[in-house]
C-alpha positions in Angstrom: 153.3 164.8 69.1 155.9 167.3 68.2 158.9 166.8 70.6 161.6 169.8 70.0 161.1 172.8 67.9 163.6 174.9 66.1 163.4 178.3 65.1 165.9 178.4 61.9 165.6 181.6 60.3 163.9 184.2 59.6 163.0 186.6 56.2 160.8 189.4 55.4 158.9 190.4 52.5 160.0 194.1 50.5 157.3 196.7 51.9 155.8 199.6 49.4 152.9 201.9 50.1 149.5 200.2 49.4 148.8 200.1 45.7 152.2 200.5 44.7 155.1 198.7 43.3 153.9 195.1 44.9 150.4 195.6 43.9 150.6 193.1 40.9 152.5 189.9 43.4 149.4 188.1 44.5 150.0 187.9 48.7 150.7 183.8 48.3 153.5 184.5 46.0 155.0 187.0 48.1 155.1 184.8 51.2 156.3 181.9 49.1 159.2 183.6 48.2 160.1 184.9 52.0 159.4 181.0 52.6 161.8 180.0 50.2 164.4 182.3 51.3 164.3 181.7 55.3 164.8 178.3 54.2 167.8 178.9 51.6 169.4 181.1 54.5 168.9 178.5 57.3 171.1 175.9 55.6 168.3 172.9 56.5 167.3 171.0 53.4 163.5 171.9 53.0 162.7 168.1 53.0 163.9 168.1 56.7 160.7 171.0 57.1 157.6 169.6 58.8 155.8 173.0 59.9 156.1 176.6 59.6 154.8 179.7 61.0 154.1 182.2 58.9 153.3 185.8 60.7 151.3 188.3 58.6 151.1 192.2 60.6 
């Protein structure tokens, strides 16, 4: 059972108007890459990451 949560960081994704200039970055990749980059930002080694929340509008 999880005992204590930490919220480290946080990123966003760019935005663009549907069909537009992220049409071609499957949504996976995109929230792979705002993954990586809360991580990177926090300063926690991503081996020392059990869980994340990802939150999609």
């Amino acid at each position: 059972m999880l005992k204590e949560v930490y919220i480290i960081d946080g990123a966003r994704s760019a935005f663009a108007k549907f069909g537009d200039a992220l049409k071609d970055i499957p949504p996976v990749d995109l929230g792979a890459i705002v993954v990586k980059e809360a991580v990177n930002k926090s300063g926690v080694a991503p081996e020392n990451v059990d869980t994340l929340e990802l939150s999609l509008p």
